[in-house]
C-alpha positions in Angstrom: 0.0 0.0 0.0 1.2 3.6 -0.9 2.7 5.9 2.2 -0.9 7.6 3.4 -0.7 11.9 3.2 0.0 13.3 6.4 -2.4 16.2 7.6 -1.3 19.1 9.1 -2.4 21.1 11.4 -6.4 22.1 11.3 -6.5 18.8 8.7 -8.2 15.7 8.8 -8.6 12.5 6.0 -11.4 11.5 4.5 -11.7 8.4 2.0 -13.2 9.3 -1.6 -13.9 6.7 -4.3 -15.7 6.4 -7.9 -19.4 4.9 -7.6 -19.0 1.8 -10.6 -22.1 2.0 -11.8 -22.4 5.6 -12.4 -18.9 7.3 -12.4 -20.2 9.6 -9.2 -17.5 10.6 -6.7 -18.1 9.0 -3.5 -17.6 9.6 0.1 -16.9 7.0 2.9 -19.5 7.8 5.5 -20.9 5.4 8.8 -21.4 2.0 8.5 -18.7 2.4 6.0 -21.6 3.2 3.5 -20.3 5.4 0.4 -21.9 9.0 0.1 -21.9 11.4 -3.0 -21.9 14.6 -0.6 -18.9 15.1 1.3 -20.6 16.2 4.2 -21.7 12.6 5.2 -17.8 11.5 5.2 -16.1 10.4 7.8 -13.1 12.2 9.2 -9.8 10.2 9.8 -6.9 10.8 11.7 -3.4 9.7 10.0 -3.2 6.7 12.6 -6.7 5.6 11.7 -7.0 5.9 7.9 -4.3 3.3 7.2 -6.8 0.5 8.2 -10.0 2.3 7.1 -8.3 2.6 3.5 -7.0 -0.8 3.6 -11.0 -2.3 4.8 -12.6 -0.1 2.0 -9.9 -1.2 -0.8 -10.0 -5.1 -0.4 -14.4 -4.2 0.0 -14.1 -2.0 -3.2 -15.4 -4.7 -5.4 -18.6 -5.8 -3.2 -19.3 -2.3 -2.8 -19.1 -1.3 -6.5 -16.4 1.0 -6.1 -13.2 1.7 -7.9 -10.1 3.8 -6.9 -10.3 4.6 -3.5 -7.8 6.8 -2.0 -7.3 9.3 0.4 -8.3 13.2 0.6 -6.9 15.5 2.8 -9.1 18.0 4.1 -9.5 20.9 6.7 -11.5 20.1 9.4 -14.7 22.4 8.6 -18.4 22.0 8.5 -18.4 20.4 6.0 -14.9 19.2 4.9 -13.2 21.2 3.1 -10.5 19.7 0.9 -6.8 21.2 0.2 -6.2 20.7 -3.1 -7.9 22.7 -5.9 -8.7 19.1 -7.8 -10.0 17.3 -4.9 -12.9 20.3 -4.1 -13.9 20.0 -7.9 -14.3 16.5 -7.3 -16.3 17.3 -3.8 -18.3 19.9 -5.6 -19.0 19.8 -8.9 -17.7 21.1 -12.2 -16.0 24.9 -11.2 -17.3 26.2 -15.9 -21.1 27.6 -13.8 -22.5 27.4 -10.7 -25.3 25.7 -11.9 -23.4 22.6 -13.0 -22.6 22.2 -8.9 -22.9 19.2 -7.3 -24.0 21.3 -4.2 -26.3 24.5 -6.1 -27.9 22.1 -9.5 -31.2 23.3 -9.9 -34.1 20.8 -10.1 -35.5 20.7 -13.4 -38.6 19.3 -14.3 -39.2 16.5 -17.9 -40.7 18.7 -20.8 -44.2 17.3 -21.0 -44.8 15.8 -24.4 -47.7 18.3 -26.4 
């Protein structure tokens, strides 16, 4: 297994995966139960995301997931991750706010005339 980031101060870890079926970026959450919001994840210290990465990789098949891996993150309400890539991934597309995983409007099927 690769060497796991090291948070620093303020920072926490979070696991993050691709949904199989769908493509959807995923979130570890309780009952180790994957999430697409980042607010359900679950928040890792470096000492316990070595084992928590190493359960959810050799599950990753049963729970039609692919490449799992680690995030670091700060510690807000909700996580907030570091890198510019990793909050794209936690929040949608960054081309309009209405492409956001977090802002998408609702929209309603055209009824056929």
């Amino acid at each position: 297994m690769k060497r796991l980031s090291r948070p620093g101060e303020g920072e926490i870890l979070l696991l993050t995966a691709s949904r199989l079926l769908d493509g959807r970026i995923v979130w570890l959450g309780e009952g180790d139960h994957w999430h697409e919001s980042i607010t359900g994840a679950i928040r890792f210290t470096y000492e316990d995301a070595g084992p928590a990465l190493e359960r959810a990789l050799a599950e990753a098949g049963q729970k039609e997931v692919v490449s799992v891996y680690e995030v670091v993150a700060r510690d807000t309400q909700p996580p907030e991750p570091v890198t510019t890539r990793e909050a794209i991934r936690a929040h949608g597309p960054s081309v309009h706010p209405d492409f956001s995983y977090d802002h998408a409007p609702v929209r309603e099927k055209e009824s056929a005339l």
